[in-house]
C-alpha positions in Angstrom: 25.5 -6.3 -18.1 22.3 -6.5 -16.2 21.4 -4.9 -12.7 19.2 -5.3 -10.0 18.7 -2.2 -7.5 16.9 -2.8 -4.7 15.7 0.1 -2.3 13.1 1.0 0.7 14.6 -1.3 3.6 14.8 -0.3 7.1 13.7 -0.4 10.9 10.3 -0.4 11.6 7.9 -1.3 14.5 5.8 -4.5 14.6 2.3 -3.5 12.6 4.3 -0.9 10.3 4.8 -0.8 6.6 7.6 -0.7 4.3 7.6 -0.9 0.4 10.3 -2.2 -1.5 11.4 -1.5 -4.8 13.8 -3.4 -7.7 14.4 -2.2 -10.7 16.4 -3.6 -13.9 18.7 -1.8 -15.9 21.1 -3.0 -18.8 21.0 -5.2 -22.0 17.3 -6.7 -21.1 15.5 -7.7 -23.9 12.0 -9.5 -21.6 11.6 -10.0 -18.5 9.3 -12.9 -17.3 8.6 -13.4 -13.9 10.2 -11.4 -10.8 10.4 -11.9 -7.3 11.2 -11.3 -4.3 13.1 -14.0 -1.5 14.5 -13.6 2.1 16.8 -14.8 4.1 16.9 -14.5 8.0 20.3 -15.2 9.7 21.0 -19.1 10.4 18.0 -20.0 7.8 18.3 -20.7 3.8 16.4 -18.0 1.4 12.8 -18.7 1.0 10.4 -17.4 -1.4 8.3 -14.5 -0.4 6.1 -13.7 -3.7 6.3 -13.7 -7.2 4.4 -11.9 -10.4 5.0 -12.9 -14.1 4.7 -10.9 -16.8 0.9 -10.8 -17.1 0.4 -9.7 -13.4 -0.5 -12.8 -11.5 1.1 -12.9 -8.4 1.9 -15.9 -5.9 2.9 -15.5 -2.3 4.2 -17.7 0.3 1.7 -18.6 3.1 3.4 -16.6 5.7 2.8 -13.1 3.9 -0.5 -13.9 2.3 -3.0 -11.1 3.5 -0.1 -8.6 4.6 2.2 -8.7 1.5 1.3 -7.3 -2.2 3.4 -7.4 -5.0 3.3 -5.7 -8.5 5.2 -4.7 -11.2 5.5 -1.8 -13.9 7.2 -3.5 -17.1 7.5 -0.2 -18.7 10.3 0.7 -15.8 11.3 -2.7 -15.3 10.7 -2.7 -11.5 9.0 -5.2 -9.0 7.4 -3.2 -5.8 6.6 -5.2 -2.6 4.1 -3.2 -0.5 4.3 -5.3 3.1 2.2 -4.5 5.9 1.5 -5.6 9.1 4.9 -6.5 9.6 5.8 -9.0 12.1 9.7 -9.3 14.0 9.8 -12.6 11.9 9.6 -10.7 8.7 13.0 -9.2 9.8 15.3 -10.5 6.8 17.2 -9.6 3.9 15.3 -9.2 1.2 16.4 -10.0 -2.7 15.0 -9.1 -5.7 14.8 -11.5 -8.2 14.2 -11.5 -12.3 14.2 -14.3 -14.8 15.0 -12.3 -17.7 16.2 -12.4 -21.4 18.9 -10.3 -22.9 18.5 -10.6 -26.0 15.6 -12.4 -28.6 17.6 -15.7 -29.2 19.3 -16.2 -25.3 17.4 -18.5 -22.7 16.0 -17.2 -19.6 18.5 -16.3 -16.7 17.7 -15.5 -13.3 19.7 -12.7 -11.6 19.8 -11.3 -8.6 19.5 -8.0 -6.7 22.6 -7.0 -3.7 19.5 -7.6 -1.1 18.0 -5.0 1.1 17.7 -5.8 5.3 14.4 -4.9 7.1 14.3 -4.9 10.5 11.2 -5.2 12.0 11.7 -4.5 15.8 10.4 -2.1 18.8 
């Protein structure tokens, strides 16, 4: 059984930070690339940013500049540091991981409970 845990969501002023974490617990044998998606009420889940294995990242326009993820494969968690937060940021946020559980299974992504952020004044 695999797990995704998100924590670090909140309220926070427009121009504050918040940093998310996710981490992974249970039968993983590799994880590949993990991610992080929102999704605002009335609007589907978009992609926010993404790092694979080997560190390089990818963001969505809107965060670019404001947003930084990384990763600690030894703990098996994904960070988002996000500054300069914006009221449009407010979503929920889910962790993502398209991982392995064992040496001879195919990739599977899974999915974190989600964590809201408010950003508001």
């Amino acid at each position: 059984q695999v797990q995704l845990v998100e924590s670090g969501g909140g309220l926070v002023q427009p121009g504050g930070s918040l940093r998310l974490s996710c981490a992974a617990s249970g039968s993983i044998f590799s994880i590949n690339v993990m991610g992080w998606y929102r999704q605002a009420p009335g609007k589907q889940r978009e992609l926010v940013a993404t790092i694979t294995s080997g560190f390089s990242p990818n963001y969505a326009d809107s965060v670019k500049g404001r947003f930084t993820i990384s990763r600690d494969n030894a703990k098996k968690t994904v960070y988002l540091q996000m500054n300069s937060l914006k009221p449009e940021d407010t979503a929920v946020y889910y962790c993502n991981a398209d991982l392995q559980t064992g040496w001879n299974t195919k990739p599977s992504y899974y999915w974190g409970q989600g964590t809201q952020v408010t950003v508001s004044s």
